[in-house]
TIPAPA-156730 format. One record per residue (C-alpha): x, y, z; residue number from 0. Coordinates in steps of 0.02 Angstrom, whole numbers. Each point is the difference from the previous one (the first is absolute). Layout:
N
PT      c1      c2      c3  seq
PT       X       Y       Z  NUM
...
//
This chain:
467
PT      c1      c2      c3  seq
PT     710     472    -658    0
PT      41     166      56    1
PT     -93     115     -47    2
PT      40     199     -12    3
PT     -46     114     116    4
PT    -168     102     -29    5
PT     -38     144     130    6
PT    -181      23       1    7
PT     -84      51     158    8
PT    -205      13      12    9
PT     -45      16     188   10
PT     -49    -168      67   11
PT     -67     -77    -175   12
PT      55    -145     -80   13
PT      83      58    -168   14
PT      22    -126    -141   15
PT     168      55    -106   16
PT      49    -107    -134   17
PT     187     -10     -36   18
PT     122      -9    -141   19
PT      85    -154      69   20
PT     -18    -133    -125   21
PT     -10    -201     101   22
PT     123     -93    -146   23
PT     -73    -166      19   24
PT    -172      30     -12   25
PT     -11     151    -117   26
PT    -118     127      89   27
PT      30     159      94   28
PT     -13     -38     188   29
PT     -92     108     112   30
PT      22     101     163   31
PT    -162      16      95   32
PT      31      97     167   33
PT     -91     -40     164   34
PT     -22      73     142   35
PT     122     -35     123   36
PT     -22      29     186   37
PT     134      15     178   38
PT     -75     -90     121   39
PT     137      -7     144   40
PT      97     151      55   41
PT      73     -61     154   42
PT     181      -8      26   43
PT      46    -168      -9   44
PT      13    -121    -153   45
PT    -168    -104     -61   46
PT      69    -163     -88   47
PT    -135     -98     -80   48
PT     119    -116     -59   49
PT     -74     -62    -164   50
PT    -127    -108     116   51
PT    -187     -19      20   52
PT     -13     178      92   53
PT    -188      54     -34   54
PT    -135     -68     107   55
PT    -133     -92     -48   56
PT    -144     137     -23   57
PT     165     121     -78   58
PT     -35     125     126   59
PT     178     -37      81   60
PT     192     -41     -43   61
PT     106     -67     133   62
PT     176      14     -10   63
PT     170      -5     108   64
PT     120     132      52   65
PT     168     -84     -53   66
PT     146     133     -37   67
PT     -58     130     128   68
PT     111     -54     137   69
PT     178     -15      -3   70
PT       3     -92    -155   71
PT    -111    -106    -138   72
PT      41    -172      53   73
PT    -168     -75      61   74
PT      75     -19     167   75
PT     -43     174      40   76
PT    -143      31     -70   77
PT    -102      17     152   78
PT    -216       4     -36   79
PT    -119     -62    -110   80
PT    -135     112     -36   81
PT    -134      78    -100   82
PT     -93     137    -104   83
PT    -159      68     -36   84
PT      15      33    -191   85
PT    -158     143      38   86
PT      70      75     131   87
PT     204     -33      21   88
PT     -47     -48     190   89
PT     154    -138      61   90
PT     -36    -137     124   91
PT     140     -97      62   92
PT     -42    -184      -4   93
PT     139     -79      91   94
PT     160      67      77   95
PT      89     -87     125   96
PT     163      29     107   97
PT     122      13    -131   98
PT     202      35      28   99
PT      90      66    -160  100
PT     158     -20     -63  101
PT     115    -101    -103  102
PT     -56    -136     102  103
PT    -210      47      28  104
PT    -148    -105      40  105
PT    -141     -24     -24  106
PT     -21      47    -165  107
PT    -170      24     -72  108
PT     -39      33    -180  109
PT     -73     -60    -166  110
PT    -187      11      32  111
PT    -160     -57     -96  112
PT    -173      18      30  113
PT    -108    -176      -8  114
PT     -99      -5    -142  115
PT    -183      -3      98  116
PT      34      20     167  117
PT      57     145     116  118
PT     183     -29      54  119
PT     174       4     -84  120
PT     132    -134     -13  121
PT     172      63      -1  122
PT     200     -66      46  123
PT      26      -6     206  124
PT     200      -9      57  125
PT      48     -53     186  126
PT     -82     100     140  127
PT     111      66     123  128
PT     -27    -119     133  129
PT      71    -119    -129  130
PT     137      59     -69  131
PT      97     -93     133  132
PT     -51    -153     -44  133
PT     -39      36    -205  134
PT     121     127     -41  135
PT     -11     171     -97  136
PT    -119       9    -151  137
PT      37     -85    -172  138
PT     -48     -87    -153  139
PT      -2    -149      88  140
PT     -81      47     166  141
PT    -174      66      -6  142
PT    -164     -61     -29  143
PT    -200      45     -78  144
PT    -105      94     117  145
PT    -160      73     -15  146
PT     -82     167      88  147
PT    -160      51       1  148
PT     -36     148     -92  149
PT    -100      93      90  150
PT     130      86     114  151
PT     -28    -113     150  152
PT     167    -111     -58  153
PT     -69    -156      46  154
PT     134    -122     -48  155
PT      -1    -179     -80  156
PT     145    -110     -12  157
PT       0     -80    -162  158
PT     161    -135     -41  159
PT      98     -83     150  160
PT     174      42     -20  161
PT     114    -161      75  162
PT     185     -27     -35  163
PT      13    -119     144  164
PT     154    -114     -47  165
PT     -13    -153     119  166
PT    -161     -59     -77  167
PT     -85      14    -180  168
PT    -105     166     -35  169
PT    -160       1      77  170
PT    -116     -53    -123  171
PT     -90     168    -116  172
PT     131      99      80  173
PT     146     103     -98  174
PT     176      37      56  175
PT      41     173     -70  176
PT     -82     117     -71  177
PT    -151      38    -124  178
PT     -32     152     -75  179
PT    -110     108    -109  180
PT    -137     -87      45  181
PT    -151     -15    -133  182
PT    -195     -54      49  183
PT     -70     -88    -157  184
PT    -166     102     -55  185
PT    -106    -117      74  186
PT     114      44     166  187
PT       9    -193      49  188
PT     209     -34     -49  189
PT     151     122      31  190
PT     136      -7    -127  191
PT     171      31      47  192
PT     190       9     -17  193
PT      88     -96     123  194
PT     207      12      59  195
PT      32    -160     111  196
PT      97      22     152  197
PT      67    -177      29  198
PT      58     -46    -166  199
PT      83     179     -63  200
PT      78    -102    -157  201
PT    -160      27     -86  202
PT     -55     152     -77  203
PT    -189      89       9  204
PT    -148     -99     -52  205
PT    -187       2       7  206
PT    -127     -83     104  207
PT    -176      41      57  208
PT    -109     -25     168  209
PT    -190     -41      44  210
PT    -103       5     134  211
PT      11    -194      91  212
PT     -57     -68     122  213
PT     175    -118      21  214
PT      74     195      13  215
PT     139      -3     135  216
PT     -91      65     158  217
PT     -31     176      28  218
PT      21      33    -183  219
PT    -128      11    -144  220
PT      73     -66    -158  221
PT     104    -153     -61  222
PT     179      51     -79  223
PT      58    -118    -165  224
PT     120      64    -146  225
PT     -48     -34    -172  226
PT     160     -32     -55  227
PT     175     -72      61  228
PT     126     107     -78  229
PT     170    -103     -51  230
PT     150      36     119  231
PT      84     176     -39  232
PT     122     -48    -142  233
PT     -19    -167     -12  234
PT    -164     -18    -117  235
PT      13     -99    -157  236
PT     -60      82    -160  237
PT    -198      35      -6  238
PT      -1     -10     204  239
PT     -49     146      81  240
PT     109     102     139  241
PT    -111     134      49  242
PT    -192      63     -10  243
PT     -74     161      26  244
PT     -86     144     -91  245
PT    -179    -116      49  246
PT    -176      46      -1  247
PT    -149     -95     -22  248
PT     -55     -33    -178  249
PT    -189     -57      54  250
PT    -136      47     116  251
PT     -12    -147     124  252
PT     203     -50       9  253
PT       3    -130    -105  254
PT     138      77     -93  255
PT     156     105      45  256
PT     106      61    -163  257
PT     213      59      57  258
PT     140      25     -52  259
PT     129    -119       4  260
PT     206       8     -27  261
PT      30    -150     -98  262
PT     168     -62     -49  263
PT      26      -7    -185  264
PT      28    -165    -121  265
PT     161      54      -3  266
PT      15     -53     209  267
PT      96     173      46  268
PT    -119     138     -59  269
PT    -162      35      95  270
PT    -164      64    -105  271
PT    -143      90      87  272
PT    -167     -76     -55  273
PT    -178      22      50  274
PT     -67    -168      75  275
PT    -167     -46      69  276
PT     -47     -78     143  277
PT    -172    -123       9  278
PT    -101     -61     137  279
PT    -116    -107     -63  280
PT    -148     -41     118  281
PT      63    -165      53  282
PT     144      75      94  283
PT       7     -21     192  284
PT     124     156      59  285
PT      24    -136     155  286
PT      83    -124    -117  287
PT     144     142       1  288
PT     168     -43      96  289
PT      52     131     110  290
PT     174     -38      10  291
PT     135     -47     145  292
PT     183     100      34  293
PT      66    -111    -156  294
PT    -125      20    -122  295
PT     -94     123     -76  296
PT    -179      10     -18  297
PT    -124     -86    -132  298
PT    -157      31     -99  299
PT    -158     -59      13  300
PT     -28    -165     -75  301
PT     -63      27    -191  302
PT      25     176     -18  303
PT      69      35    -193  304
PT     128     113     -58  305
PT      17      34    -184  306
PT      98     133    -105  307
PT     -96     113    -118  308
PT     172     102     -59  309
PT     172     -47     -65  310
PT      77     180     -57  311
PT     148      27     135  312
PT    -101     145      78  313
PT    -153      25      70  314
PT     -31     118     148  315
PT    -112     104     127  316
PT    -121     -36     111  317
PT    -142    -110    -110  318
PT    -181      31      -4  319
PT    -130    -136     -42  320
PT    -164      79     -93  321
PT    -142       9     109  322
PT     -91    -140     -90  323
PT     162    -105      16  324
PT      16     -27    -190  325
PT     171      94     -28  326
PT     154      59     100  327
PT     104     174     -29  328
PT     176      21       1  329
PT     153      93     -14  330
PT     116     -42    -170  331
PT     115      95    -116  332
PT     -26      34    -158  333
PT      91      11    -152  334
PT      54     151      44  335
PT      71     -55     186  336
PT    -161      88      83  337
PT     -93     -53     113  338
PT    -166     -49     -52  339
PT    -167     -63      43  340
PT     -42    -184     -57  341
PT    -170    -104      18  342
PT     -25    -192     -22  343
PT    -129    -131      36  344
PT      34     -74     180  345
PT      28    -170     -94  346
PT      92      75    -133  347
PT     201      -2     -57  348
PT      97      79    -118  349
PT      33    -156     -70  350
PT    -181     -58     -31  351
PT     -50     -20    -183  352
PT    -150      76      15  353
PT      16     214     -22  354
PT    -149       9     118  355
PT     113     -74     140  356
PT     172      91     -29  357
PT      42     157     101  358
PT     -71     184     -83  359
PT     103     151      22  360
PT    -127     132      75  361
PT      91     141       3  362
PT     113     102    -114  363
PT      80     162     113  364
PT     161      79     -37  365
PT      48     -16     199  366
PT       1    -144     101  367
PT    -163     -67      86  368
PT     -21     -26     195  369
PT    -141     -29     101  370
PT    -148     -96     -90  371
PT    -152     -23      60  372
PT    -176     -69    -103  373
PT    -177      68      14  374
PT    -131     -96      90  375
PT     -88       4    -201  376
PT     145    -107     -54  377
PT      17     119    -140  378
PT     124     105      82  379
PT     173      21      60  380
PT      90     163      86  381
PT     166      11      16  382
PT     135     133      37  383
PT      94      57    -132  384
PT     134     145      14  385
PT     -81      44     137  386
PT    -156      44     -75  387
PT    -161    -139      29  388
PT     -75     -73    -175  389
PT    -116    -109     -24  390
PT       2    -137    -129  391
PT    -148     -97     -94  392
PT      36    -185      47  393
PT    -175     -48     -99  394
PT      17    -108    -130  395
PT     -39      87    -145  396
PT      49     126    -125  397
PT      32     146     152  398
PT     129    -160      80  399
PT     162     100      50  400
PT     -81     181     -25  401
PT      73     114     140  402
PT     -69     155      71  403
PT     101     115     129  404
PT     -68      70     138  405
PT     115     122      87  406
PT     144      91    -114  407
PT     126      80     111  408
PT     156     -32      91  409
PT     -48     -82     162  410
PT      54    -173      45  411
PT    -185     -87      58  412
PT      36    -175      68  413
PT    -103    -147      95  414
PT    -144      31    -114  415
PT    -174    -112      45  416
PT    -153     -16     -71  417
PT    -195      38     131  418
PT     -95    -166     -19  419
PT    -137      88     -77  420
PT     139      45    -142  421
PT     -37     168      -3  422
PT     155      96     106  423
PT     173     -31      -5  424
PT     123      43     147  425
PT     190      22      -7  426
PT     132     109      88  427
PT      93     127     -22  428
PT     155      72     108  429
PT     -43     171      14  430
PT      84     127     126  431
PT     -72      26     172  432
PT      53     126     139  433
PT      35    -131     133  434
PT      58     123     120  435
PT    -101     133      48  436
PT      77     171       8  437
PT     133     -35    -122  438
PT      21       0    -168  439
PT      62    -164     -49  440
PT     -88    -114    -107  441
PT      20    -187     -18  442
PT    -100    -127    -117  443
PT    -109    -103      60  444
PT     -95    -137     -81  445
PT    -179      83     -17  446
PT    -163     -88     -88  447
PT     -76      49    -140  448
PT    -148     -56     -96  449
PT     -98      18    -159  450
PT    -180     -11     -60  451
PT     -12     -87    -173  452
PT    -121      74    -122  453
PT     -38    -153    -111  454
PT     -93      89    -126  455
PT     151     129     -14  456
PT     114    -125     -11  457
PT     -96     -83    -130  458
PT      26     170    -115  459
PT     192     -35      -7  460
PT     -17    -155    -110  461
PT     -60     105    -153  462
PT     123     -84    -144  463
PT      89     135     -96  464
PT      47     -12    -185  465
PT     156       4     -72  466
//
């Protein structure tokens, strides 16, 4: 919903301002509850966090990537991965190699996230330059998971084999394009991924995800399997899905991975976008996977399980599992055509005859929704919403859907995370910078911001109003 504008400035204190914004579906006044927000990065250059697991593991760091500060924002040229000291603003560069920009750049290095326990970052590695020969420029479908150390020394570990040999079948574990936006499980032992093949281009995105193996190809640490065969671009048969994406894991240990999928419609000519899950049930060997030849496209592992929890025509966004792994958040429109926040029950569907099991709308804005993202207490979800970051009770409960704002102004904050502890939020900002000294010329940068979440303050904004 959004709300109207209230100027109220008391020096670095948290002010709690009730508005006159009425939230139609639920019948209470919603609330703007202001934190205090904080720069963290001044340096001219742009700080993407990229919607991704960017805080480290004790929340004293973010990492992030520098995409859009050379030449232009295509990954190609985005040229370091780095990170910041939230106390201090100090940068470290974590990894930077030779890089040649361009319409045609390599290596490409972006899309970081920090591991959920451990002190290194996984993040989206193009050719090198000593390969481009041999690989080609950067792209969807050429590039790979690495890992750095975090701690500035940029010791590297390779993490999926890359092999689009065609005069023999794929070396086993191996992939042959390109994954990306690469997710640790919180138990850090499974990366989720996307994945674009490179051999068989007449299939769209899909998911897979990697573990450590010991049947890993050599000189690499984890084994590569999708989780789902997509159905040839344009040729799926109604209920068959073309193309998966939007992933993230819905539990802690990787047992299941919630998407969304581009399904084509009953009608065989329409496509729907639904969210789909995923499972991995215990039994599964990642091994048992087929890794594909030049002719045919990779396979999952043998008993993983996909089922559909929506049938609506539209779901969207990047999907969050709860931290318990109990229910999944997602992007849908409302009656209105905006763009909402919905919960279910992992094995729910909006089909199921039991309410408890059907999807609940969380959220009731005036503006579209965008960037989601649940507390580690499972009771809460922030979002972005006009710009402006809310936070929404996703309790069950009588304060279910209650919203509370708070920032109120005109900026456009984006990438927003939650600190493990639950306590801090981080997002950016682009914000003008001097990026040459001695003149007057500004340009916008991507900058970091964060803010310190008074729970007891927020907990003010829920008073109900009569009336």
């Amino acid at each position: 919903m959004k709300l109207k504008s209230i100027s109220i400035i008391f020096s670095f204190c948290i002010i709690v301002i009730l508005s006159g914004c009425i939230n139609k579906t639920t019948n209470y006044k919603n609330s703007i509850v202001l934190m205090k927000e904080k720069q963290i990065s001044f340096s001219p250059k742009n700080h993407d966090l990229d919607n991704n697991d960017n805080f480290s593991p004790n929340g004293k760091f973010l990492c992030y990537d520098t995409r859009g500060t050379v030449y232009n924002t295509d990954l190609a040229n985005c040229k370091s991965i780095e990170k910041i000291e939230i106390a201090t603003g100090e940068e470290t560069v974590l990894w930077s190699p030779e890089y040649v920009t361009g319409d045609k750049a390599a290596p490409g290095v972006a899309a970081v996230s920090w591991h959920p326990s451990e002190d290194k970052v996984i993040f989206i590695h193009g050719p090198l330059l000593e390969e481009v020969d041999e690989r080609g420029f950067y792209g969807i479908r050429n590039r790979t998971g690495v890992e750095v150390s975090a701690d500035g020394k940029g010791t590297i570990t390779k993490v999926d084999r890359r092999d689009v040999s065609v005069h023999r079948p794929t070396i086993s574990g191996a992939q042959r394009g390109g994954t990306h936006r690469h997710e640790y499980t919180r138990d850090g032992k499974r990366i989720g991924f996307t994945y674009d093949d490179f051999l068989q281009q007449n299939y769209d995105r899909t998911i897979g995800y990697m573990e450590a193996n010991e049947s890993a190809p050599e000189g690499y640490t984890n084994y590569f399997a999708v989780l789902l065969k997509p159905a040839e671009k344009g040729k799926s048969k109604p209920g068959e899905i073309e193309k998966a994406y939007g992933d993230s894991w819905v539990d802690s240990n990787g047992k299941m991975r919630a998407f969304i999928g581009d399904v084509r419609a009953t009608n065989g000519i329409d496509y729907e976008t639904e969210l789909f899950v995923a499972e991995i049930p215990d039994s599964v060997d990642i091994k048992t996977s087929f890794s594909g030849t030049k002719d045919e496209y990779p396979s999952p592992p043998k008993g993983v399980v996909i089922w559909q929890l929506t049938h609506r025509g539209w779901v969207g966004g990047i999907v969050r599992g709860s931290f318990d792994g109990k229910r999944i958040a997602y992007f849908a429109k409302d009656k209105a055509e905006v763009k909402q926040i919905f919960v279910i029950a992992t094995d729910g569907s909006d089909l199921s005859n039991d309410k408890a099991k059907r999807p609940k709308q969380l959220t009731s804005f005036d503006a579209d929704v965008s960037v989601l993202r649940w507390h580690p207490s499972n009771d809460w979800i922030f979002s972005i919403v006009d710009g402006n970051v809310a936070g929404t009770v996703a309790k069950p409960g009588e304060n279910f859907g209650k919203s509370v704002l708070l920032t109120n102004d005109e900026q456009k904050r984006d990438d927003l995370v939650v600190s493990p502890d639950g306590n801090q939020l981080a997002y950016t900002i682009f914000t003008a910078v001097n990026d040459k000294p001695g003149t007057t010329a500004d340009k916008e940068f991507r900058q970091i911001f964060v803010l310190d979440l008074d729970w007891e303050k927020i907990k003010t904004g829920f008073t109900k109003v009569e009336l």
